[in-house]
C-alpha positions in Angstrom: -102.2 -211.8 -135.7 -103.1 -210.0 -133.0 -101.4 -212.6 -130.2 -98.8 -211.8 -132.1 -98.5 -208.3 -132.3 -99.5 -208.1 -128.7 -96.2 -210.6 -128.0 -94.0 -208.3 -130.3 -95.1 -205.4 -128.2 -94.4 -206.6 -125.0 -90.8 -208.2 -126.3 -90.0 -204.3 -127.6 -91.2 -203.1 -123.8 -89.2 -205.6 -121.9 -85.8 -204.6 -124.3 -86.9 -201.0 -123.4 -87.1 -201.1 -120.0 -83.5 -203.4 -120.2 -81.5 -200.8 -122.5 -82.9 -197.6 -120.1 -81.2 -199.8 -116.8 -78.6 -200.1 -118.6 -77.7 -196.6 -119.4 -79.1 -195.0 -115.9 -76.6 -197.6 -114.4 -73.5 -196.4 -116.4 -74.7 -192.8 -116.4 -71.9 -191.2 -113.9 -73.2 -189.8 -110.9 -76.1 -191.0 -110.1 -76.4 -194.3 -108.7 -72.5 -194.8 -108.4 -70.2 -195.8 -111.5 -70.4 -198.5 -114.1 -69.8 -201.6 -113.7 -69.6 -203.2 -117.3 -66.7 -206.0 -116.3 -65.7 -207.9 -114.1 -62.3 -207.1 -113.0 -60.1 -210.0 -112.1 -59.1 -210.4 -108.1 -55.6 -208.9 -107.3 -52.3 -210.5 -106.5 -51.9 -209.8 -102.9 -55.3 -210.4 -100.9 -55.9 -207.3 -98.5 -54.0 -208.2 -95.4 -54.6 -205.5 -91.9 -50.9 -203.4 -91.9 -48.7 -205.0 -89.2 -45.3 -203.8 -88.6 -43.1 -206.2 -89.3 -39.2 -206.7 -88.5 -37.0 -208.2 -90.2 -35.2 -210.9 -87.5 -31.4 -211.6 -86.3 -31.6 -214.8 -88.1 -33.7 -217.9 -88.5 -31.4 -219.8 -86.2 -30.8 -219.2 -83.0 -27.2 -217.1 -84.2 -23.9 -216.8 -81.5 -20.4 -215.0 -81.7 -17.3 -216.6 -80.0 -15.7 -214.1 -78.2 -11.5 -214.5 -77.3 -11.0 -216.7 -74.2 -9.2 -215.0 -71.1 -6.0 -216.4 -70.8 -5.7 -216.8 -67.2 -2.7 -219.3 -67.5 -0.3 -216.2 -69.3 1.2 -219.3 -71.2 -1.9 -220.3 -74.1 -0.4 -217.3 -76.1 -1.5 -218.1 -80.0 -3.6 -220.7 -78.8 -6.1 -218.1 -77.5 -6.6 -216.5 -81.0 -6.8 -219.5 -83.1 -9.0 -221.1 -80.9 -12.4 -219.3 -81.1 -12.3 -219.7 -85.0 -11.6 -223.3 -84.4 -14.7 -223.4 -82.4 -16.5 -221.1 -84.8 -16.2 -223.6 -87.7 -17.2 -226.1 -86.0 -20.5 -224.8 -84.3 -21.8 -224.0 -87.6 -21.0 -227.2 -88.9 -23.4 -228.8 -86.7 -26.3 -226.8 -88.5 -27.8 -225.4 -85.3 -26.4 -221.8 -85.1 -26.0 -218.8 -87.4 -22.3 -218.0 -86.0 -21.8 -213.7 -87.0 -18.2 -213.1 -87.5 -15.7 -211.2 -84.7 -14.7 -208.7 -87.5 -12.7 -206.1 -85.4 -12.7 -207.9 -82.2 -10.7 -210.9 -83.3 -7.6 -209.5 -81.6 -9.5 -208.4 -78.6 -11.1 -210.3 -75.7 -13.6 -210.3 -73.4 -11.3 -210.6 -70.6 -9.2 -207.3 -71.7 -12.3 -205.2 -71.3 -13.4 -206.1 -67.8 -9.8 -205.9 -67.4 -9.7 -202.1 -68.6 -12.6 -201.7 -66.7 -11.2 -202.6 -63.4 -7.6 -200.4 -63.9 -10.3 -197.5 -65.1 -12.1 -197.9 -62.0 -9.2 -198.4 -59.9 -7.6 -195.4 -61.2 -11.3 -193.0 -60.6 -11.3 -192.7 -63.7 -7.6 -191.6 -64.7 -6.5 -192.6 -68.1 -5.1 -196.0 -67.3 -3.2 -195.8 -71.1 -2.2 -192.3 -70.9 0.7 -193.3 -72.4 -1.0 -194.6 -75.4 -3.6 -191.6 -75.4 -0.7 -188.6 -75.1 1.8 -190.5 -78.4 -1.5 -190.4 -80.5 -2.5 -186.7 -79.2 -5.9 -187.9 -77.5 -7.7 -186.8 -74.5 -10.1 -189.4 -73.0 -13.9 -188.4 -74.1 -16.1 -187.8 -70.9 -13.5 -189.3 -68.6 -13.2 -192.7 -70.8 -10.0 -193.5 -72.3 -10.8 -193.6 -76.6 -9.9 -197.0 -76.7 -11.7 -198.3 -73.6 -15.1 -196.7 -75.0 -14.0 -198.0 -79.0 -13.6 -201.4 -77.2 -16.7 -201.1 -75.8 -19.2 -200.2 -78.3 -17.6 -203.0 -80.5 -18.6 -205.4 -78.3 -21.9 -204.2 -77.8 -22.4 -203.8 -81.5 -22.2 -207.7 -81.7 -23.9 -208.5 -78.4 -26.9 -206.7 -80.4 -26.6 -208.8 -83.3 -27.2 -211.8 -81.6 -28.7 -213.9 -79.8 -25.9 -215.4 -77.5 -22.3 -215.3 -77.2 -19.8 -217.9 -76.2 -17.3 -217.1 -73.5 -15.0 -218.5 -71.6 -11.2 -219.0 -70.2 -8.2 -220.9 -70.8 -7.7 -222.3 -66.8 -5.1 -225.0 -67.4 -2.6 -225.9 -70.4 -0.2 -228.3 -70.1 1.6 -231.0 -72.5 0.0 -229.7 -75.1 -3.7 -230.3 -73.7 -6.1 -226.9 -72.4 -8.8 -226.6 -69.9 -11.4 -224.6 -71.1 -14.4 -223.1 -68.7 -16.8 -221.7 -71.2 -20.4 -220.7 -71.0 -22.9 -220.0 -73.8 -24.9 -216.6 -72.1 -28.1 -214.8 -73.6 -27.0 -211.3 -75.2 -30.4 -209.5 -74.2 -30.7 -210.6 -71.0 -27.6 -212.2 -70.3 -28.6 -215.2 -68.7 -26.2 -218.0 -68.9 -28.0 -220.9 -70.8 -25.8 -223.3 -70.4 -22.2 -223.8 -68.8 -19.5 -226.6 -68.7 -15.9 -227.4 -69.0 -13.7 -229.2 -71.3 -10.2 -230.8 -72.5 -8.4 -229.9 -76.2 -5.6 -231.6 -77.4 -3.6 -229.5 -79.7 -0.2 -229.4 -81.2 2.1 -226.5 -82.7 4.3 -226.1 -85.3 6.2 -222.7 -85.9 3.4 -220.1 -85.4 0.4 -222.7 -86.7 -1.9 -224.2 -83.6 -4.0 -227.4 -84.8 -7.0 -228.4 -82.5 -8.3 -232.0 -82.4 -11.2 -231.7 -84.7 -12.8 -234.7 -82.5 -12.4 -232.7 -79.2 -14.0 -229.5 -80.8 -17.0 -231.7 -82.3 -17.3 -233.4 -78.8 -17.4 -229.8 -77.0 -20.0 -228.6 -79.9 -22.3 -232.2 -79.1 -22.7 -230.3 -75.9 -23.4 -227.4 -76.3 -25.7 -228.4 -78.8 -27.7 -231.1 -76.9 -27.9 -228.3 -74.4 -31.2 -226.4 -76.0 -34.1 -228.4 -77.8 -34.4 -228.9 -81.3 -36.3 -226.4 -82.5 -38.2 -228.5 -85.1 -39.4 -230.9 -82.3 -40.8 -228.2 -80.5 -44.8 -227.3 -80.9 -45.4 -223.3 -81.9 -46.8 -221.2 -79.0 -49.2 -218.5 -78.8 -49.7 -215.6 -77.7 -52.1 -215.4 -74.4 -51.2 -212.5 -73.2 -50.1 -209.0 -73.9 -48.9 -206.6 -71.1 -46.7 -204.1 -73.0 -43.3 -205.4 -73.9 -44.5 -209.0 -71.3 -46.0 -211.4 -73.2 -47.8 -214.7 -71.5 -47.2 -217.3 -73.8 -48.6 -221.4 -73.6 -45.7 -223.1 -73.7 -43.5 -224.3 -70.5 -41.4 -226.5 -68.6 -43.5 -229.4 -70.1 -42.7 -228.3 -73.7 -39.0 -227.8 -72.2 -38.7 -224.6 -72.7 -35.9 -222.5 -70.4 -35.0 -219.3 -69.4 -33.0 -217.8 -71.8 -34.6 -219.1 -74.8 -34.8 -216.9 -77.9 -37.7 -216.8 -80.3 -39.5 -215.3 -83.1 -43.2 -214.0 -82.7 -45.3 -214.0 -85.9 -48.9 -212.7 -87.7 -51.3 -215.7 -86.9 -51.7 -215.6 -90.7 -49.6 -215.6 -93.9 -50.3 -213.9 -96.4 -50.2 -215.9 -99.8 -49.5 -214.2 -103.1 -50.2 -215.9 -106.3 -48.5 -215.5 -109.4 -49.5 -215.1 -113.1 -48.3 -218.5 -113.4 -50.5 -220.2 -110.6 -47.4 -220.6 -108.1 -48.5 -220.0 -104.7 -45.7 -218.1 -102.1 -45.9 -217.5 -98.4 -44.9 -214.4 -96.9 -44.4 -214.9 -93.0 -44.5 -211.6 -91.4 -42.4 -211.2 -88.2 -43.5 -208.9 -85.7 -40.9 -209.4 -82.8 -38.1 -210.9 -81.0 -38.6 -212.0 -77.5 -36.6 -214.1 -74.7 -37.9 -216.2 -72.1 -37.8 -214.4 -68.4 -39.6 -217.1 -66.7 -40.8 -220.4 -66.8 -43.7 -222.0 -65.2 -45.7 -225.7 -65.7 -47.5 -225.1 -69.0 -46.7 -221.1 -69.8 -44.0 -218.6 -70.1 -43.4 -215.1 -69.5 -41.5 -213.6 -72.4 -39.8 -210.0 -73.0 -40.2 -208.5 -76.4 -36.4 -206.9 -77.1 -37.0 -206.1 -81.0 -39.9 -204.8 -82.6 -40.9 -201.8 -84.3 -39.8 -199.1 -82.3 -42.6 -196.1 -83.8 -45.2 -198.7 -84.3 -44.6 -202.4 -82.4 -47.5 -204.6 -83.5 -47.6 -207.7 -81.7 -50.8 -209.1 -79.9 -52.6 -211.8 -78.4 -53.3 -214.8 -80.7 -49.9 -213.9 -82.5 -47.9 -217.0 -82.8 -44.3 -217.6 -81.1 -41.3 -220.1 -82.8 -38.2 -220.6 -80.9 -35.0 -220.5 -82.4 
């Protein structure tokens, strides 16, 4: 009897001593909060805040600009053939092609031609004529639809990564010569350059293109830049400012003038109620290649957040 009262006693000191952690543990105040459950992990793990960007485009993305007609014959040729070309870049799947919009009656060749007069002129309004029917004065010495012209262009050189320009150098029996060149918008290298013949054939005001000459011409330009896919992602080795050393090179073919995308080395994963997992790829810049050398680059960062830019070293780089 008494082992067992001795047992009871020391069961009822044990449950005692329990019972008073228990309440000095949820008593507020004093050794912190309770902590009865056992809340369930969140959502979204805690990731470090980077500024992220959201990019031109996935695809290394181009405008065709109006060829210069330097033969004063191609007339509709020379507006129907940039959306020819258009259609079919993006059919090949390797470009993100951004409409002309306002510019599709305007070329390239028109504004350095405007340029020129305006310069010729010391800055005179070279369409005066134009300017005085319409009751306009040219702003800071520019005539309005030189500067309009202007910030069009640059509006779409800054929404992509190149352009494709060119001229119309020969046309005859219904055949043209096209010099064109593909050029980087940023830094306005030209990546790649060539020449080439388009049959085509009129009726009334409708110009048809030889779909297998435009598909030839796009094979080209294509071939010209390495498939992204096949390339190896880079990282980041170095950070001067806006210069970033990367570990990629001539042996990874990499060029000057190459676009690419730099991201977090880490993606963040989010997890539904449902158990599906998603990735979240956070982009922290845009860069193009300024130089090349055996087994690096040197790359210059022309989007990122402008209050707070957050790339660094170890951050990863995918071309376009």
């Amino acid at each position: 009897m008494n082992r067992k009262r001795t047992r009871i006693t020391i069961l009822a000191q044990v449950s005692a001593l329990l019972l008073a952690a228990v309440f000095v543990n949820c008593a507020p105040g004093f050794y912190g909060e309770a902590r009865l459950f056992e809340y369930p992990t969140p959502l979204v793990p805690v990731e470090p805040a980077r500024a992220t960007i959201v990019p031109i485009s996935q695809k290394f993305s181009m405008a065709v600009f109006n060829f210069i007609d330097q033969t004063g014959r191609a007339g509709a040729v020379t507006e129907g053939l940039p959306d020819a070309l258009s259609t079919a870049l993006f059919q090949s799947n390797r470009f993100a092609i951004h409409d002309r919009g306002q510019l599709r009656h305007d070329d390239y060749g028109q504004l350095i031609s405007m340029w020129q007069k305006y310069q010729k002129h010391q800055g005179k309004d070279v369409i005066g004529e134009k300017s005085a029917e319409k009751g306009k004065e040219p702003l800071g010495g520019i005539p309005h639809s030189l500067q309009a012209l202007q910030q069009e262009f640059n509006a779409i050189l800054q929404s992509v990564d190149t352009v494709l320009i060119g001229a119309i150098t020969e046309i005859d029996n219904s055949v043209i010569t096209l010099d064109y060149r593909v050029v980087n918008s940023w830094s306005r290298v030209v990546l790649y350059a060539g020449q080439h013949r388009i049959n085509y054939s009129r009726t009334g005001k409708t110009v048809d293109f030889d779909r297998e000459d435009l598909r030839r011409m796009v094979k080209l330009v294509v071939n010209a830049f390495p498939n992204p896919n096949a390339l190896r992602t880079g990282q980041v080795l170095v950070q001067d400012g806006r210069t970033l050393t990367v570990n990629l090179g001539v042996k990874d073919k990499i060029t000057v003038g190459m676009n690419a995308l730099i991201l977090a080395p880490g993606e963040q994963i989010l997890r539904t109620p449902s158990g599906q997992k998603v990735r979240d790829v956070m982009y922290l810049a845009e860069a193009y290649v300024a130089a090349v050398y055996d087994n690096s680059c040197k790359m210059r960062v022309f989007r990122a957040d402008s209050k707070h830019p957050d790339y660094r070293v170890g951050d990863f780089v995918k071309f376009k």
